[in-house]
mmCIF file as gemmi writes it, N, C-alpha and C atoms, coordinates in Angstrom:
data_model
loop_
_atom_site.group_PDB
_atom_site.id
_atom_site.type_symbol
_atom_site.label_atom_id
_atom_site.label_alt_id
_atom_site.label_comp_id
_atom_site.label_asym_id
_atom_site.label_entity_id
_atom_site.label_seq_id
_atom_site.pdbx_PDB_ins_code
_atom_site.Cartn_x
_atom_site.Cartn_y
_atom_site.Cartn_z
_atom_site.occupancy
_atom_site.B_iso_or_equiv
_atom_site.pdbx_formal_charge
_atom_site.auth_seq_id
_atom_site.auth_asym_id
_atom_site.pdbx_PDB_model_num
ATOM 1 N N . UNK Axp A 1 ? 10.432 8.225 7.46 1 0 ? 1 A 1
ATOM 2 C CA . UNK Axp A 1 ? 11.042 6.954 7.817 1 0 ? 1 A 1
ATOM 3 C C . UNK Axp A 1 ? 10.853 5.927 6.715 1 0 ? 1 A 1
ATOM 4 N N . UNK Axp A 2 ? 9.472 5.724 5.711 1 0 ? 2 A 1
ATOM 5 C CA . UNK Axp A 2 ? 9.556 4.363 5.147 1 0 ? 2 A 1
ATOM 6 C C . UNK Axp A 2 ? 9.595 5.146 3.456 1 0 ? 2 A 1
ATOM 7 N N . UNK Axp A 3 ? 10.381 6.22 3.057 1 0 ? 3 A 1
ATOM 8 C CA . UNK Axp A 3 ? 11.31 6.609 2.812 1 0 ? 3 A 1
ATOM 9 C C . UNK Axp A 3 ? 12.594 6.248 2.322 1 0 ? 3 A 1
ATOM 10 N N . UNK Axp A 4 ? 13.27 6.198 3.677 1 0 ? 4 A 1
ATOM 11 C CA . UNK Axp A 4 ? 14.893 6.147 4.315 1 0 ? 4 A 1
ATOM 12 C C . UNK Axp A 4 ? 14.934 4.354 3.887 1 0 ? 4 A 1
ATOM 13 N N . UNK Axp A 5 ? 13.565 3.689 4.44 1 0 ? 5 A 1
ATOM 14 C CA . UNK Axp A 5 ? 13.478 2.002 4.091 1 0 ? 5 A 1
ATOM 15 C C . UNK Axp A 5 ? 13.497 1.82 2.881 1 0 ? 5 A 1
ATOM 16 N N . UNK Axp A 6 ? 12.795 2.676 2.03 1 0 ? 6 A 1
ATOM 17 C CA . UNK Axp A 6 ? 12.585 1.943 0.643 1 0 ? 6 A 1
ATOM 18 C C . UNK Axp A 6 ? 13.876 2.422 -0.088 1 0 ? 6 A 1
ATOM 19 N N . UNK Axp A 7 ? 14.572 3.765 0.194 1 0 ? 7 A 1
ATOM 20 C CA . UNK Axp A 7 ? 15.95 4.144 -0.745 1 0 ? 7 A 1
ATOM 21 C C . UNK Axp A 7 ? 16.9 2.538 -0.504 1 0 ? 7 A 1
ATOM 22 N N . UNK Axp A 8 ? 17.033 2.034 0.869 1 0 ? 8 A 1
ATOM 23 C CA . UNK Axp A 8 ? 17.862 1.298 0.721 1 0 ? 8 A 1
ATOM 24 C C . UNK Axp A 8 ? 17.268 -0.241 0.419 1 0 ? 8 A 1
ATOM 25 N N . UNK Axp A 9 ? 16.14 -0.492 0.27 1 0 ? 9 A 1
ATOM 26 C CA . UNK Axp A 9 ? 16.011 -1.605 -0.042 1 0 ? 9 A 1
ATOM 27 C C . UNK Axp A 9 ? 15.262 -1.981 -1.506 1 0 ? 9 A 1
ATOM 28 N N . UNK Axp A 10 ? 15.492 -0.395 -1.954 1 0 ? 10 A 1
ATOM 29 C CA . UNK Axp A 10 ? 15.132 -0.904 -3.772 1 0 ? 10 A 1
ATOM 30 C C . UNK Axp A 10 ? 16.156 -0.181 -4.601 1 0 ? 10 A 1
ATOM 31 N N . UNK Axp A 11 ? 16.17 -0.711 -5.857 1 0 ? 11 A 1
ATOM 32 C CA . UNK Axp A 11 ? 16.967 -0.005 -6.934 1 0 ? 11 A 1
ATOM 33 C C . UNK Axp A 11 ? 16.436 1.119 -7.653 1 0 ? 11 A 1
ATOM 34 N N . UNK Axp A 12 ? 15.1 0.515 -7.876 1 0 ? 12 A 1
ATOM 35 C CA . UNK Axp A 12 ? 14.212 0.965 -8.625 1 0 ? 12 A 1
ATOM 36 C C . UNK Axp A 12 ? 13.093 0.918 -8.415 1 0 ? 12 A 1
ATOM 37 N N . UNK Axp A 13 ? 11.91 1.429 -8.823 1 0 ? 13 A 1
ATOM 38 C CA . UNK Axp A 13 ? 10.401 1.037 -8.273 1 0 ? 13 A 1
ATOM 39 C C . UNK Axp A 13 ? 9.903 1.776 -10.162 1 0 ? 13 A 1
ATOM 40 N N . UNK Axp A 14 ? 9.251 1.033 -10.516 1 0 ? 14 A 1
ATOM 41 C CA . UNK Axp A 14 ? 8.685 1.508 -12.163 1 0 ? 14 A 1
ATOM 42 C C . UNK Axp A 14 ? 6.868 1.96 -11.913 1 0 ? 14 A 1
ATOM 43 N N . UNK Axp A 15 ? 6.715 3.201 -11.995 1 0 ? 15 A 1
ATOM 44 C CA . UNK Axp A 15 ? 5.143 3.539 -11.735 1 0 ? 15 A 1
ATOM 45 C C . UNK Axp A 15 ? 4.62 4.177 -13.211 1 0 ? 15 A 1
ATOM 46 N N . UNK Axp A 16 ? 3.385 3.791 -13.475 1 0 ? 16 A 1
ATOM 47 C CA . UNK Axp A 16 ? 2.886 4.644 -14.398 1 0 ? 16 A 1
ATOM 48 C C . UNK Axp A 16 ? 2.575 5.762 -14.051 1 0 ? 16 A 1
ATOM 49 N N . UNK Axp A 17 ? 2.824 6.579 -14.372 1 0 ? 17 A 1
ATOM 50 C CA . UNK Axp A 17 ? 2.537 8.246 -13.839 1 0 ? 17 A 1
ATOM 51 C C . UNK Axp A 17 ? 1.609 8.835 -14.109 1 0 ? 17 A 1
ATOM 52 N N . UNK Axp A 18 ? 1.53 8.228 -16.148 1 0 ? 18 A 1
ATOM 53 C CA . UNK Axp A 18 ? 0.023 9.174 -16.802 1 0 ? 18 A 1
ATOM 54 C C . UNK Axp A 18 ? -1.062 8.425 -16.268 1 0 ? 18 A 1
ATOM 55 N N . UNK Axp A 19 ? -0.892 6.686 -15.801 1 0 ? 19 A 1
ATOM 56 C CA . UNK Axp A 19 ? -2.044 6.113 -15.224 1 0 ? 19 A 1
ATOM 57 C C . UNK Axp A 19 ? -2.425 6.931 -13.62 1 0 ? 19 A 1
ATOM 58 N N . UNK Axp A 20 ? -1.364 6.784 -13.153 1 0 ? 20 A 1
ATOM 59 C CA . UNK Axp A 20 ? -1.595 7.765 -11.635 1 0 ? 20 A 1
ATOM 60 C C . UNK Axp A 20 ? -2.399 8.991 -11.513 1 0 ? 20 A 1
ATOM 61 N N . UNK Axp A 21 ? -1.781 9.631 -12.862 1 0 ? 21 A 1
ATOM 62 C CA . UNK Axp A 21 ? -2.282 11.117 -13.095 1 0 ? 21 A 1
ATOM 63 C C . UNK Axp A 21 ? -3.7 10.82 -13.373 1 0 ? 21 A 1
ATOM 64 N N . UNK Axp A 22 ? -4.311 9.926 -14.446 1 0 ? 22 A 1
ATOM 65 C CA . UNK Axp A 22 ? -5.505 9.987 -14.696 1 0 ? 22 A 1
ATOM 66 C C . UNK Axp A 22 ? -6.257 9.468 -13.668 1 0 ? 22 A 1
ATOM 67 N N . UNK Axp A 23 ? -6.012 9.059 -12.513 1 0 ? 23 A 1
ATOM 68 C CA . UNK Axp A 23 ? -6.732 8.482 -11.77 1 0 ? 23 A 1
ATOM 69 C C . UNK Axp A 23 ? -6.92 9.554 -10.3 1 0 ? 23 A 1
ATOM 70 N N . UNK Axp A 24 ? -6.057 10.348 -10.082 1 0 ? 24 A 1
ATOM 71 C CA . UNK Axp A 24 ? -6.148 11.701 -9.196 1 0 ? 24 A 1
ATOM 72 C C . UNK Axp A 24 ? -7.179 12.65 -10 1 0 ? 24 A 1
ATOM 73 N N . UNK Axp A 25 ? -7.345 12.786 -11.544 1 0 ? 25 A 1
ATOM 74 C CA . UNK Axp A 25 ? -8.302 13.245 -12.075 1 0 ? 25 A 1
ATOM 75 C C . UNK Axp A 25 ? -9.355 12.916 -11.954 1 0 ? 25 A 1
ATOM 76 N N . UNK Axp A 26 ? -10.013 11.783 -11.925 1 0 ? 26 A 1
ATOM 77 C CA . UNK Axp A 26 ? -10.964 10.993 -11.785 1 0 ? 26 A 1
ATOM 78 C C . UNK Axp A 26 ? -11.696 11.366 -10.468 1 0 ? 26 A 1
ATOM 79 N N . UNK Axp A 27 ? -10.721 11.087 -9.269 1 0 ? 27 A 1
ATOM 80 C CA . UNK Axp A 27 ? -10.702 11.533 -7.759 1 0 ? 27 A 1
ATOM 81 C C . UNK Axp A 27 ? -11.517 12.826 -7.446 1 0 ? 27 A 1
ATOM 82 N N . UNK Axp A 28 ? -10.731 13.374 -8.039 1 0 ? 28 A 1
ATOM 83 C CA . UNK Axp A 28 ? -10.494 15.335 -7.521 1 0 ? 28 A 1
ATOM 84 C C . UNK Axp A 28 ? -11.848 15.686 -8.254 1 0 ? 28 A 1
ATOM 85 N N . UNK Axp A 29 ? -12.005 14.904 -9.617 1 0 ? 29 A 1
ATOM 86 C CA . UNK Axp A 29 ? -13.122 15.514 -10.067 1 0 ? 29 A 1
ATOM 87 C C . UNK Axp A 29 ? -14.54 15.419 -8.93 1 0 ? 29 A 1
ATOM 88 N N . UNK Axp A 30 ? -14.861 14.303 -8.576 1 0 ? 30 A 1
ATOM 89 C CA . UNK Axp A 30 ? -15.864 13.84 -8.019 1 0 ? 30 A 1
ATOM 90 C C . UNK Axp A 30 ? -15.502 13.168 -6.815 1 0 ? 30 A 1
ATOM 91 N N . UNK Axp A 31 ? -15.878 14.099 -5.873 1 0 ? 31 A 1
ATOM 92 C CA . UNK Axp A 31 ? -15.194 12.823 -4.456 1 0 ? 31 A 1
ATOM 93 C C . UNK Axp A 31 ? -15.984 11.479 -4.384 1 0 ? 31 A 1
ATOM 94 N N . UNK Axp A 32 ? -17.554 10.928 -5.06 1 0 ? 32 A 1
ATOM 95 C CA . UNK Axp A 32 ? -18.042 10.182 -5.067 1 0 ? 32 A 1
ATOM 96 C C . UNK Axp A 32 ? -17.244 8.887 -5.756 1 0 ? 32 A 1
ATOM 97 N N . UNK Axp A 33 ? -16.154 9.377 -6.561 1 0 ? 33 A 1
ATOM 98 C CA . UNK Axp A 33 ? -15.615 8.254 -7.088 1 0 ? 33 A 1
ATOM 99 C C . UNK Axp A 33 ? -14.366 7.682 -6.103 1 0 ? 33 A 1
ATOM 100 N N . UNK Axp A 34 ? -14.605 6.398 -6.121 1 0 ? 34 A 1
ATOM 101 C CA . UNK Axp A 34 ? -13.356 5.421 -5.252 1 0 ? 34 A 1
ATOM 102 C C . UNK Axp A 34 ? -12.883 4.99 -6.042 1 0 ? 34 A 1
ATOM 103 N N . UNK Axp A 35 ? -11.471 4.598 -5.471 1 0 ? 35 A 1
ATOM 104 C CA . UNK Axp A 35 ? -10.359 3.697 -6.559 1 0 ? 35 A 1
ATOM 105 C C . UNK Axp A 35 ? -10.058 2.413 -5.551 1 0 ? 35 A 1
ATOM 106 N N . UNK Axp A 36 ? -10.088 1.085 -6.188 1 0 ? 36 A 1
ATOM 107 C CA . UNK Axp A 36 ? -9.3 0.121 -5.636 1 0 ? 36 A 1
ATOM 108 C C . UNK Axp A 36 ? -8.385 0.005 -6.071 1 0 ? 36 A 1
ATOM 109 N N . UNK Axp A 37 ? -7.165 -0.304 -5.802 1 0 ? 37 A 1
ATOM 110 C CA . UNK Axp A 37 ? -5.718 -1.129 -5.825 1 0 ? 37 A 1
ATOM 111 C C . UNK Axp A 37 ? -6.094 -2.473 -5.246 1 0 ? 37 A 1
ATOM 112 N N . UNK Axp A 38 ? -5.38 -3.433 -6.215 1 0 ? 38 A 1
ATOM 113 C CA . UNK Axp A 38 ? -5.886 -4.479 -6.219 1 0 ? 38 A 1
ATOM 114 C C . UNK Axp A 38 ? -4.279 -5.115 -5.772 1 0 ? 38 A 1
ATOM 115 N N . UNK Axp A 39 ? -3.644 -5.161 -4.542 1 0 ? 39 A 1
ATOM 116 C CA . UNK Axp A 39 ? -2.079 -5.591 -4.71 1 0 ? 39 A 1
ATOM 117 C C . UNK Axp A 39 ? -2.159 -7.641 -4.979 1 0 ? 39 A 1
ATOM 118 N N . UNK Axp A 40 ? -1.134 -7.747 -5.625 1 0 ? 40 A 1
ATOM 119 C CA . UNK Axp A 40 ? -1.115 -9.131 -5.866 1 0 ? 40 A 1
ATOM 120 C C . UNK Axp A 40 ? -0.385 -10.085 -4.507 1 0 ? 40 A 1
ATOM 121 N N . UNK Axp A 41 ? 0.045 -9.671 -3.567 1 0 ? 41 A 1
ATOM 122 C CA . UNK Axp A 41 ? 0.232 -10.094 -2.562 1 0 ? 41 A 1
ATOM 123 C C . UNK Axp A 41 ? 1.251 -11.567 -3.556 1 0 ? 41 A 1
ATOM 124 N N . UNK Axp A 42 ? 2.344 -10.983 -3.992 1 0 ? 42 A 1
ATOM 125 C CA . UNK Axp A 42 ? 4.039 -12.075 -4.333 1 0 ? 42 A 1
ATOM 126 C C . UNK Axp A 42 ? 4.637 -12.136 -2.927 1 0 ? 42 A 1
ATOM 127 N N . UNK Axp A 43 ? 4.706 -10.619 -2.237 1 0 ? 43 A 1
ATOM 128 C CA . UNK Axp A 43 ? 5.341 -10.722 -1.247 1 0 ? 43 A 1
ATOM 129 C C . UNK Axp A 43 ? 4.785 -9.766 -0.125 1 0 ? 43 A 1
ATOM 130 N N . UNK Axp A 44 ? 5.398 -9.32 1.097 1 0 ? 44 A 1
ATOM 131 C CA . UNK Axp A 44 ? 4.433 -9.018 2.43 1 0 ? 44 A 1
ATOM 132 C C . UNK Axp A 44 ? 5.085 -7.477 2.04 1 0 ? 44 A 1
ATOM 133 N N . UNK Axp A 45 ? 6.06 -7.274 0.98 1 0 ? 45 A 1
ATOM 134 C CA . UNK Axp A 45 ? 6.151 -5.818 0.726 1 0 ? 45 A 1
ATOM 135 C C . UNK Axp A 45 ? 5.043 -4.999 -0.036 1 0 ? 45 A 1
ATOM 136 N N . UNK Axp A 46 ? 4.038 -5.925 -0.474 1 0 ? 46 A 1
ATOM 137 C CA . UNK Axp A 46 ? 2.895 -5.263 -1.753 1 0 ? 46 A 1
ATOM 138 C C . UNK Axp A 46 ? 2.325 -4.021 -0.834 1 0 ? 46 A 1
ATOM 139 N N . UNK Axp A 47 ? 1.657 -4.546 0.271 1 0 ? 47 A 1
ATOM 140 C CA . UNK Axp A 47 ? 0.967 -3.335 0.829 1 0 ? 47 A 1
ATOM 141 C C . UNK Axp A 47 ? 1.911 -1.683 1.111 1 0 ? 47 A 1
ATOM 142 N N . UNK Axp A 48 ? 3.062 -2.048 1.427 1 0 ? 48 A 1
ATOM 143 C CA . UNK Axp A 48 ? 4.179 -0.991 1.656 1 0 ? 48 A 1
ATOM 144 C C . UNK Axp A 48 ? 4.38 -0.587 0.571 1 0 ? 48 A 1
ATOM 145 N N . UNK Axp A 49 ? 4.762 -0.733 -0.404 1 0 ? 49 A 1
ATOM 146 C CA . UNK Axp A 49 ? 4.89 -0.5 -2.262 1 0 ? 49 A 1
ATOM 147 C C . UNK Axp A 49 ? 3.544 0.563 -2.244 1 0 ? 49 A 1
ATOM 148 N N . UNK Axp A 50 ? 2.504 -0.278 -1.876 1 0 ? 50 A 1
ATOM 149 C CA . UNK Axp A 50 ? 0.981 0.658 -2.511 1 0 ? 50 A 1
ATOM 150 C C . UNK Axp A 50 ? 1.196 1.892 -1.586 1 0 ? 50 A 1
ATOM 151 N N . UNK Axp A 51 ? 1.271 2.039 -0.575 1 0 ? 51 A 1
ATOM 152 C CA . UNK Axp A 51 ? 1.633 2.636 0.639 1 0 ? 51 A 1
ATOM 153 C C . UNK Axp A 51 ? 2.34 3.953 0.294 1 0 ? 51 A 1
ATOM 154 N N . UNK Axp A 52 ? 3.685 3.586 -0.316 1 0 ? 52 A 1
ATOM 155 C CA . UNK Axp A 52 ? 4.415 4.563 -0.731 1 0 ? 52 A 1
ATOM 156 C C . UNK Axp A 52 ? 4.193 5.106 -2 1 0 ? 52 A 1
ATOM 157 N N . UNK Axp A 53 ? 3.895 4.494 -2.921 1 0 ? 53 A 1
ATOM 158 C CA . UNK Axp A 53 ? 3.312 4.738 -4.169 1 0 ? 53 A 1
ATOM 159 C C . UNK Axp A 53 ? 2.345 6.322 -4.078 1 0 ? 53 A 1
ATOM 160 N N . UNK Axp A 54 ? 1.253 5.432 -3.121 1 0 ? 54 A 1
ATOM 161 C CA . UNK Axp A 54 ? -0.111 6.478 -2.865 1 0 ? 54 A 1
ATOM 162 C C . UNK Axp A 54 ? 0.567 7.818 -2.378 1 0 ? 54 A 1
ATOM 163 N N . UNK Axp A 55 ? 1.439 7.592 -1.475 1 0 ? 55 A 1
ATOM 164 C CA . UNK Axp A 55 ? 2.605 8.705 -0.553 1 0 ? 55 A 1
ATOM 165 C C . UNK Axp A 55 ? 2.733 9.888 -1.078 1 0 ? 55 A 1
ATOM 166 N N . UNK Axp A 56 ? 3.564 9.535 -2.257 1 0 ? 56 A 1
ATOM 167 C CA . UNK Axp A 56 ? 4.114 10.519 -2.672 1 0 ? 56 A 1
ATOM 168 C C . UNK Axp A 56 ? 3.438 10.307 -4.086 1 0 ? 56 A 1
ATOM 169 N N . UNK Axp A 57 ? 2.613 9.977 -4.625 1 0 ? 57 A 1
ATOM 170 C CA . UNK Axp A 57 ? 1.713 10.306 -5.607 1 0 ? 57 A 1
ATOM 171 C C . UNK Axp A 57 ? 0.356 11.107 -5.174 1 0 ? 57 A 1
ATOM 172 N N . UNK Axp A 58 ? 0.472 11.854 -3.921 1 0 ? 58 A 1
ATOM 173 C CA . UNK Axp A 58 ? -0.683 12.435 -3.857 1 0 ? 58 A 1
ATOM 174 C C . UNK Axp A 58 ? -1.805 11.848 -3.53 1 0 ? 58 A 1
ATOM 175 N N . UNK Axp A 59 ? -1.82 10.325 -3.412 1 0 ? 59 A 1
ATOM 176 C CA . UNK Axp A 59 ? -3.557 9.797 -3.654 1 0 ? 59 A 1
ATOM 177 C C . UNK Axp A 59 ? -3.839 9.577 -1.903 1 0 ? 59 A 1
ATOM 178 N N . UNK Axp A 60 ? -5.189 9.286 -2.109 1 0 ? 60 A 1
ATOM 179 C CA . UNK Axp A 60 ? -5.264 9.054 -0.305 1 0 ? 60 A 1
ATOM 180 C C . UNK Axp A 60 ? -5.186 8.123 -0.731 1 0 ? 60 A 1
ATOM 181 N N . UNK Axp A 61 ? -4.531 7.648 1.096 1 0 ? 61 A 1
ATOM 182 C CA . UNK Axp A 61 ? -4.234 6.623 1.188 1 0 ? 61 A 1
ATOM 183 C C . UNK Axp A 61 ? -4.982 5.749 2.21 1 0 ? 61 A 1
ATOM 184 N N . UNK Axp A 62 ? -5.123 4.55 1.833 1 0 ? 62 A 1
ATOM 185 C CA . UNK Axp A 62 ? -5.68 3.58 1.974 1 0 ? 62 A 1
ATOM 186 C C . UNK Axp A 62 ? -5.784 2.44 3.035 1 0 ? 62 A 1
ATOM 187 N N . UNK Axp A 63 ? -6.189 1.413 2.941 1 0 ? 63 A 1
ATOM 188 C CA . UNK Axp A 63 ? -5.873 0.646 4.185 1 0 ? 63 A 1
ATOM 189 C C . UNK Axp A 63 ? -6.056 -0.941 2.814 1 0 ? 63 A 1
ATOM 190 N N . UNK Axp A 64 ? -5.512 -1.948 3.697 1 0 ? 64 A 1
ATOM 191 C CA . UNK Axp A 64 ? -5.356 -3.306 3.066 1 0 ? 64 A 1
ATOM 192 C C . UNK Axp A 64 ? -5.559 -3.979 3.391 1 0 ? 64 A 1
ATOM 193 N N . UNK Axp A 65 ? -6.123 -4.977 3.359 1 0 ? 65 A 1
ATOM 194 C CA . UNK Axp A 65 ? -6.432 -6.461 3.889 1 0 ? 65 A 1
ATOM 195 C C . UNK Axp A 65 ? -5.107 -7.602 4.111 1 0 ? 65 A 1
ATOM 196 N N . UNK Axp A 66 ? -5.181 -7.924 5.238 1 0 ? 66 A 1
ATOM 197 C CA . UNK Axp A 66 ? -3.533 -8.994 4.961 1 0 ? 66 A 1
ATOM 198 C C . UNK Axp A 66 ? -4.613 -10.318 5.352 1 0 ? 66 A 1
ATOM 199 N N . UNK Axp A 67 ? -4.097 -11.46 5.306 1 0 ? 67 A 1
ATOM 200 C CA . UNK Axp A 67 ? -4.358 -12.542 6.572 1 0 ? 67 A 1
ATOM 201 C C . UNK Axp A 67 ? -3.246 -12.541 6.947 1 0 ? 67 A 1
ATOM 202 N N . UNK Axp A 68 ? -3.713 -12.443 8.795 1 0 ? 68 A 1
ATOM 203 C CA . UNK Axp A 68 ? -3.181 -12.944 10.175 1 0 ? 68 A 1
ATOM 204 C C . UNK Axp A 68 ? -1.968 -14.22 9.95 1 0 ? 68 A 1
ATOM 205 N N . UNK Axp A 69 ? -2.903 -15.68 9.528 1 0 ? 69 A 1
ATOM 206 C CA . UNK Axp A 69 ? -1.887 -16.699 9.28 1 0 ? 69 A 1
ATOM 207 C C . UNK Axp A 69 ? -0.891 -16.601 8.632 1 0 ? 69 A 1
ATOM 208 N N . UNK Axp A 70 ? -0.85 -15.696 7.717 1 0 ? 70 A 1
ATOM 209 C CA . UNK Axp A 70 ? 0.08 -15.856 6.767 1 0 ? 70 A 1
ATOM 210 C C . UNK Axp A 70 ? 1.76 -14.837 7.172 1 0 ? 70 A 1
ATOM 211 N N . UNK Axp A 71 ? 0.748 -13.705 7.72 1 0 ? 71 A 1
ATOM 212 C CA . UNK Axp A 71 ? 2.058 -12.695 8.226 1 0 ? 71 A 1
ATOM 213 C C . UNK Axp A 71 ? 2.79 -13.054 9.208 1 0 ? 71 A 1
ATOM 214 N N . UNK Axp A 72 ? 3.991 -12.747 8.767 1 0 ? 72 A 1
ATOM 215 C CA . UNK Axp A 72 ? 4.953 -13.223 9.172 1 0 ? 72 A 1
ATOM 216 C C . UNK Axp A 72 ? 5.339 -12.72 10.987 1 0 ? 72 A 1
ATOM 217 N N . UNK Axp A 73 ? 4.805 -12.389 12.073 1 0 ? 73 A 1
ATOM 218 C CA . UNK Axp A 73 ? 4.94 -12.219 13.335 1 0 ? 73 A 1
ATOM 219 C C . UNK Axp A 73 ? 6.106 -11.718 13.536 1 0 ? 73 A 1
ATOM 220 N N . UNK Axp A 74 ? 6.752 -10.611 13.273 1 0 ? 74 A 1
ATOM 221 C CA . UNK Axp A 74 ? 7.74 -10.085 13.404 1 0 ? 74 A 1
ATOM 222 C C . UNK Axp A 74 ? 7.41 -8.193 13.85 1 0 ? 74 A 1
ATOM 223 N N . UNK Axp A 75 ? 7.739 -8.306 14.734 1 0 ? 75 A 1
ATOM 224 C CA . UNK Axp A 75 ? 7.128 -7.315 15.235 1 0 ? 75 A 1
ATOM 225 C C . UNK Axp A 75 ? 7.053 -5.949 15.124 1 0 ? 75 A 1
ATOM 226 N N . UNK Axp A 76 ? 8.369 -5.676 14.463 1 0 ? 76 A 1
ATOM 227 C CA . UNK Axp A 76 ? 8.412 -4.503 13.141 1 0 ? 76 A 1
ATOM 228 C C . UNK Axp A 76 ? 7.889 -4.691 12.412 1 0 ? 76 A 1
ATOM 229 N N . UNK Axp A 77 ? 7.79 -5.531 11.748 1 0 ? 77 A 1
ATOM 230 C CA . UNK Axp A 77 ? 7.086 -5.45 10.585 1 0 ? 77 A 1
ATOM 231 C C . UNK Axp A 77 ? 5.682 -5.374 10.971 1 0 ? 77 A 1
ATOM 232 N N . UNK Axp A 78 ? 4.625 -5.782 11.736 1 0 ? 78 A 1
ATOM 233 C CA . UNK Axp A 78 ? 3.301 -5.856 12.579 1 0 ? 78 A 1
ATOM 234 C C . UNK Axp A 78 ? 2.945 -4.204 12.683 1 0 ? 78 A 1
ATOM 235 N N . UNK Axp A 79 ? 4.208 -4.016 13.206 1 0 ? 79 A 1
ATOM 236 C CA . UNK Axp A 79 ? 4.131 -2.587 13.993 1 0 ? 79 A 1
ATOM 237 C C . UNK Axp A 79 ? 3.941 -1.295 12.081 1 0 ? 79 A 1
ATOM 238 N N . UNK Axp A 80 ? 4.343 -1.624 11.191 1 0 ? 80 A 1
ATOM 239 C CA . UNK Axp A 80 ? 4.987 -0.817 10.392 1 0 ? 80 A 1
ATOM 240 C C . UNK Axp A 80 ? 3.308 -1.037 9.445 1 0 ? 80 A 1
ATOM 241 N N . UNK Axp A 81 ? 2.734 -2.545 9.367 1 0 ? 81 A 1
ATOM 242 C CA . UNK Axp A 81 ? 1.899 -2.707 8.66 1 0 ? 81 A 1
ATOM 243 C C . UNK Axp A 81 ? 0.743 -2.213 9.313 1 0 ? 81 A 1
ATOM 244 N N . UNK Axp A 82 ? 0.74 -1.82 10.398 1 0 ? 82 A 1
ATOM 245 C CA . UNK Axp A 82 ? -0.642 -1.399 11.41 1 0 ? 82 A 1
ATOM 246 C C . UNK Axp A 82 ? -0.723 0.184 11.165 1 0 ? 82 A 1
ATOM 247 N N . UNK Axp A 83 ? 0.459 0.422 10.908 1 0 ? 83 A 1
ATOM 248 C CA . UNK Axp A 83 ? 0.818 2.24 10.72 1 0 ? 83 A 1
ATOM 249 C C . UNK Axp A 83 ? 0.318 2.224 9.525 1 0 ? 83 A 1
ATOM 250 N N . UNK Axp A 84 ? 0.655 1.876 8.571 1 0 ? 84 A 1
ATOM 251 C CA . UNK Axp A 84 ? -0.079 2.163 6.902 1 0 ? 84 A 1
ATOM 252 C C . UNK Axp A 84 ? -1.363 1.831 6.85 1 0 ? 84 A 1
ATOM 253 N N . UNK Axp A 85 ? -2.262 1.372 7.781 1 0 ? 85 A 1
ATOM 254 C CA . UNK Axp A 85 ? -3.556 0.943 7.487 1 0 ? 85 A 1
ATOM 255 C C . UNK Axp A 85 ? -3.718 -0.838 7.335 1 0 ? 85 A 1
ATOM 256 N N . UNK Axp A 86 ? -2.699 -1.294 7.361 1 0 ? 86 A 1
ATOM 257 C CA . UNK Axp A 86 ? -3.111 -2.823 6.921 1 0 ? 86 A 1
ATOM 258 C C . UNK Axp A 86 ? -4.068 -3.688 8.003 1 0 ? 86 A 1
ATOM 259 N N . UNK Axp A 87 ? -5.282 -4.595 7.565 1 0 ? 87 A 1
ATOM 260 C CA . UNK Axp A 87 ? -6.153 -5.194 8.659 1 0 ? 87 A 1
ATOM 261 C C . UNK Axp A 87 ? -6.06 -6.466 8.613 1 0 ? 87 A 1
ATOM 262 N N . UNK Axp A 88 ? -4.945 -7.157 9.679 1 0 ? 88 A 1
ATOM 263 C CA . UNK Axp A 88 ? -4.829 -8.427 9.492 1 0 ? 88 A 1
ATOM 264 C C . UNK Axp A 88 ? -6.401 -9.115 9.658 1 0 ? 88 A 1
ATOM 265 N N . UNK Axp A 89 ? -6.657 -10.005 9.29 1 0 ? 89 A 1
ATOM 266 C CA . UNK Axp A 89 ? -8.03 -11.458 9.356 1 0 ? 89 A 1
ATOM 267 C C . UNK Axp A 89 ? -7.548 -12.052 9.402 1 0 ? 89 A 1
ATOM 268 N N . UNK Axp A 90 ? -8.335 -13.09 10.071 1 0 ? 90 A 1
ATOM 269 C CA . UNK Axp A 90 ? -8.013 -14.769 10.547 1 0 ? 90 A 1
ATOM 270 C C . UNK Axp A 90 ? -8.898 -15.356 9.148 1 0 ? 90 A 1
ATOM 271 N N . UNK Axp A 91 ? -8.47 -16.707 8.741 1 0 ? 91 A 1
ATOM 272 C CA . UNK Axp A 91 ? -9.552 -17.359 8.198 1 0 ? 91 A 1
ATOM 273 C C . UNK Axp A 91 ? -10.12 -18.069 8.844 1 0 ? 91 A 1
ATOM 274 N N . UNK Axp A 92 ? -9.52 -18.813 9.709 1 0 ? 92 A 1
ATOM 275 C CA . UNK Axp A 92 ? -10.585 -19.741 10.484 1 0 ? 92 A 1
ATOM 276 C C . UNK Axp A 92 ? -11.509 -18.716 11.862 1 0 ? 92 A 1
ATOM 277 N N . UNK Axp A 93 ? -12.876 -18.833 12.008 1 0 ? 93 A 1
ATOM 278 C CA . UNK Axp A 93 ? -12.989 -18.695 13.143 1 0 ? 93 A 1
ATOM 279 C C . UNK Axp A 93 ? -12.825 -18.952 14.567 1 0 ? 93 A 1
């Protein structure tokens, strides 16, 4: 399904591959080693990008930090970011 979403809502997506590759090396060598992705959060697609990226690059995949306030309450989208791992937070208590 997020797939079928991303054919129609990108042209293009530009990945480093030999960076990807060296970093599944890194992985596979030693399960003790972790990788962060650090997404820059421009837009509420970053986590879905990393998402699919990880997908079909083989890497495990991950979970993300959003804030609560900021996401946008739309309930597909809630529903789609809860499926990939994303953990909305509040800032205020």
């Amino acid at each position: 399904m997020l797939s079928k979403i991303f054919n129609h809502l990108l042209e293009g997506l530009h990945v480093d591959r030999r960076g990807l590759e060296n970093i599944k090396k890194m992985t596979s060598n030693n399960r003790k080693v972790r990788v962060v992705f650090m997404p820059i959060y421009k837009s509420y697609s970053d986590p879905l990008v990393m998402h699919y990226i990880n997908y079909f690059s083989d890497l495990e995949l991950g979970f993300t930090f959003g804030n609560y306030e900021d996401s946008p309450k739309i309930g597909f989208v809630d529903r789609l970011l809860k499926r990939i791992g994303t953990i909305l937070i509040r800032r205020d208590p």
